[in-house]
Structures are given as structure tokens and as C-alpha cells.
C-alpha positions in Angstrom: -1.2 -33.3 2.5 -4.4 -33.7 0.9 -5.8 -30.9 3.1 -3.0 -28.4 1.8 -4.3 -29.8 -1.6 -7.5 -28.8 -1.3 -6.5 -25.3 -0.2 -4.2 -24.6 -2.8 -7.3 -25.8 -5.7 -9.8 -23.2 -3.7 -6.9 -20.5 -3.8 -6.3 -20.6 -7.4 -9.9 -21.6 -8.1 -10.9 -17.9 -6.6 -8.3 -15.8 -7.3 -9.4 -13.2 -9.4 -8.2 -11.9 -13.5 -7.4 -8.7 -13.3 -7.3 -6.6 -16.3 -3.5 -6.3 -17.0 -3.7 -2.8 -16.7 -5.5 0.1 -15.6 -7.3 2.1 -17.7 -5.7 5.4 -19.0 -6.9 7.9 -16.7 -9.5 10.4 -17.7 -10.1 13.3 -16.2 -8.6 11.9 -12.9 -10.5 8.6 -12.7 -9.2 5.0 -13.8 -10.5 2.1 -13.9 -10.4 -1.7 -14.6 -12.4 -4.8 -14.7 -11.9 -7.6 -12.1 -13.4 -11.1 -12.8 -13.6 -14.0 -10.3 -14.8 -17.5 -10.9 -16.9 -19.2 -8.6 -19.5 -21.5 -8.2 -23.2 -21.0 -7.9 -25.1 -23.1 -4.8 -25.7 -25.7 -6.8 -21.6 -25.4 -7.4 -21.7 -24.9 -11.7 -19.3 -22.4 -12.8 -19.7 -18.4 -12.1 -17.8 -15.7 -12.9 -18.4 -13.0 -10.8 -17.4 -9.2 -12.4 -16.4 -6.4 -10.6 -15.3 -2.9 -11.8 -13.1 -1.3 -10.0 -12.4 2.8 -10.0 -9.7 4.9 -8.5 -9.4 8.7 -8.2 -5.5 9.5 -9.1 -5.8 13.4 -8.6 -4.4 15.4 -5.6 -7.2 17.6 -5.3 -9.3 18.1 -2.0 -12.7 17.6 -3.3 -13.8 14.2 -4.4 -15.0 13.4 -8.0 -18.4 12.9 -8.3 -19.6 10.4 -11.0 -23.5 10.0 -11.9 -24.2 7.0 -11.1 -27.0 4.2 -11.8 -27.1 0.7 -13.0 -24.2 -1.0 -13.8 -25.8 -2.2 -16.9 -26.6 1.8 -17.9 -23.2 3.2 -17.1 -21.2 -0.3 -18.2 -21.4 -1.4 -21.6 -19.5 -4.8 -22.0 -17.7 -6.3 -24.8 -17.0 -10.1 -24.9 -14.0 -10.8 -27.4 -12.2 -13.9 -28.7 -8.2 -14.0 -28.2 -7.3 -12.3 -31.3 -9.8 -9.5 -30.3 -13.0 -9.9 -32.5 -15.7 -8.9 -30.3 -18.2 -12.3 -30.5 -21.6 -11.0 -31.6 -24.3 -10.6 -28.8 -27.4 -13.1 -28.3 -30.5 -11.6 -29.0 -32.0 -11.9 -25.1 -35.7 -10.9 -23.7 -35.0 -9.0 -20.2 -36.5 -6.8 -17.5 -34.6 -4.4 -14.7 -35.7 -2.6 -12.1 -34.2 1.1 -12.2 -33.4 2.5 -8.9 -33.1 6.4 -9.0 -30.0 7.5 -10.0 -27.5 8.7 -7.2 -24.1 9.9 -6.7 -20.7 8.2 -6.5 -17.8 10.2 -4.6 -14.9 9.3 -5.0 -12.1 11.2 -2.3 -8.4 11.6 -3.2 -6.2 8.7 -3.6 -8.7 6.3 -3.2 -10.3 3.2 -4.8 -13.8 1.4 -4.9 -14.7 -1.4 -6.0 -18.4 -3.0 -6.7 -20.0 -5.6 -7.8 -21.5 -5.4 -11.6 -23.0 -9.1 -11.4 -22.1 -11.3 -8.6 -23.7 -14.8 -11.1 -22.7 -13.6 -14.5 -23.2 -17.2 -16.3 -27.4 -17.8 -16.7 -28.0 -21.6 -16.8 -31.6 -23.2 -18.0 -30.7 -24.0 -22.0 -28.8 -26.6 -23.5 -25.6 -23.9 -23.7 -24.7 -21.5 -20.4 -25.1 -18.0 -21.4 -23.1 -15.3 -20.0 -25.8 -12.7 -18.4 -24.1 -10.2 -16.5 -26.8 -7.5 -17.0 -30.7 -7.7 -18.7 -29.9 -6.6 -21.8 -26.5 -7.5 -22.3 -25.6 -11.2 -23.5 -23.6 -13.6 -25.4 -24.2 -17.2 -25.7 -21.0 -20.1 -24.5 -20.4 -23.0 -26.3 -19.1 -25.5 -24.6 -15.4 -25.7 -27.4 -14.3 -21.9 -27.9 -10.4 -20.8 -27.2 -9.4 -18.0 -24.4 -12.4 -15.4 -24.1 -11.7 -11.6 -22.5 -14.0 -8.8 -21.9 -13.5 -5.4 -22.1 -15.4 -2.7 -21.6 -16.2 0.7 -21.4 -17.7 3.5 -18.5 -19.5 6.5 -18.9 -21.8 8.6 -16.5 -25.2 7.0 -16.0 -27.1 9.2 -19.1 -30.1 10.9 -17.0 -28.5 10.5 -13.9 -28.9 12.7 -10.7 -27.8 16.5 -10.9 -24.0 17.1 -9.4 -23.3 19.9 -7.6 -20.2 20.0 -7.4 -16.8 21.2 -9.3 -15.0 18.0 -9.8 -17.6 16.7 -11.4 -16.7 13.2 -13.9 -17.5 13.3 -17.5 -16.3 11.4 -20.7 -15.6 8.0 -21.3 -13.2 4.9 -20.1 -11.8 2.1 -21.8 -11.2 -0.7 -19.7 -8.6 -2.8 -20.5 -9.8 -6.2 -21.3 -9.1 -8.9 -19.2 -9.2 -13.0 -19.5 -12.2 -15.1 -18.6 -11.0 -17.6 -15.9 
């Protein structure tokens, strides 16, 4: 019994919020945001955020999305329930900026990566949610139901696409509760 306790607290502990939608498609792409908590090694709290993308179209050749770091093509949005985004903390950071490259993404399919597998930054009196550098928000230990949202665009500078099906524009991503 108490083993089949245990299971069922590590199920629901890491099953991941889903945004409750997908994204209205654009141009053939949608997207959403997945977040999972999880624990670090030292087994505090994590929330680990993943974006997911899937190519809806029926055409042959792939689309092609210019691609770089998450925190250059993701630009996050942490709100409260009623939807008031909470202002950002004012964070020092550094990133190293692989080149850009390519994401191709074939006919009715869907990939999912990882923005920021630790997205909660420990070391002050109050846990800060870090997913990228530059990109912030401080957590106090009393606040109601949080969500993110976000939105996607093509990595600005990113690596020339040859190709037809090339994606440009812009997705919201529905927002979707912290666990």
C-alpha cells in the first residue's frame, strides 16, 4: 500500500501543465508551453519549461524556422490569475550565443525542447524564477495561482533559409499554470 502511495505522489508530482490550448496556428506552425515540476539534486522545487511546436500543414517540404537561443526567439510573460503580467526583477546575466541554425520541421509533426530544464534560481532569501539570463521575476513565498505565457518569433539575425516554406511572424502561446 504505501508503495502504490508513493507512486501515485511521483506521478502527479511530474506530470506536466499543459497550456490548455494550442496556439492559433500561424502560417502552419502552433505552438504551446509545457511546464513540469521537479526537483533539483538537492530535491528543492523546479519547474522545468518546455515549448513545444507542431507543423499542421499538408505540404511536402518542411518549415524551416531560424532558430537560436531559447531566450532570443522566447520572450516569457509571468502573470497573476487575473492576468496582470507581474513586473520583471531587474537581474545581472551572461549567455553564451551559439550560431544560429535551422529548425525543420516535416509535415504533421511535432517537437518538443527544452527552454530551461532548472527554471527556479536559489541563493537569496526569496527563489527567483530564471528560466533564461535576462529574463526574471522574483517569488515570494504567499502569492495566488501564477501562469506564463508567452510568445515566439524567429531568432532576429539568425542563419539564412533557403528554402520556400520558410516561418515568419509571431505566436502567442497560450498561458499555462505554474504547478
Amino acid at each position: 500500500m504505501r508503495a502504490c502511495s508513493i507512486v501515485l505522489l511521483v506521478a502527479l508530482f511530474t506530470t506536466p501543465a499543459l497550456a490548455d490550448d494550442w496556439s492559433p496556428v500561424v502560417h502552419g506552425l502552433r505552438g504551446r508551453l509545457i511546464v513540469t515540476a521537479t526537483t533539483d539534486v538537492i530535491h528543492r522545487p523546479q519547474w522545468k519549461l518546455e515549448l513545444e511546436l507542431q507543423n499542421v500543414t499538408d505540404l511536402a517540404e518542411p518549415i524551416s524556422l531560424s532558430a537560436n537561443l531559447p531566450s532570443q526567439m522566447v520572450e516569457l510573460v509571468l502573470e497573476d490569475e487575473a492576468g496582470k503580467p507581474i513586473p520583471r526583477a531587474a537581474v545581472p546575466g551572461n549567455e553564451i550565443t551559439p550560431p544560429p541554425y535551422v529548425l525543420n520541421l516535416p509535415v504533421a509533426s511535432t517537437l518538443r525542447m527544452t527552454l530551461s530544464s532548472e527554471a527556479i534560481a536559489y541563493g537569496t532569501k526569496i527563489p527567483l524564477l530564471r528560466p533564461f539570463a535576462f529574463q526574471a521575476w522574483w517569488l515570494p513565498a504567499k502569492h495566488g495561482k501564477l501562469y506564463l505565457s508567452a510568445k515566439l518569433r524567429p531568432a532576429a539575425g539568425g542563419r539564412k533559409i533557403d528554402s520556400r516554406n520558410e516561418w515568419t511572424g509571431e505566436l502567442a502561446l497560450p498561458r499555462v499554470a505554474l504547478p
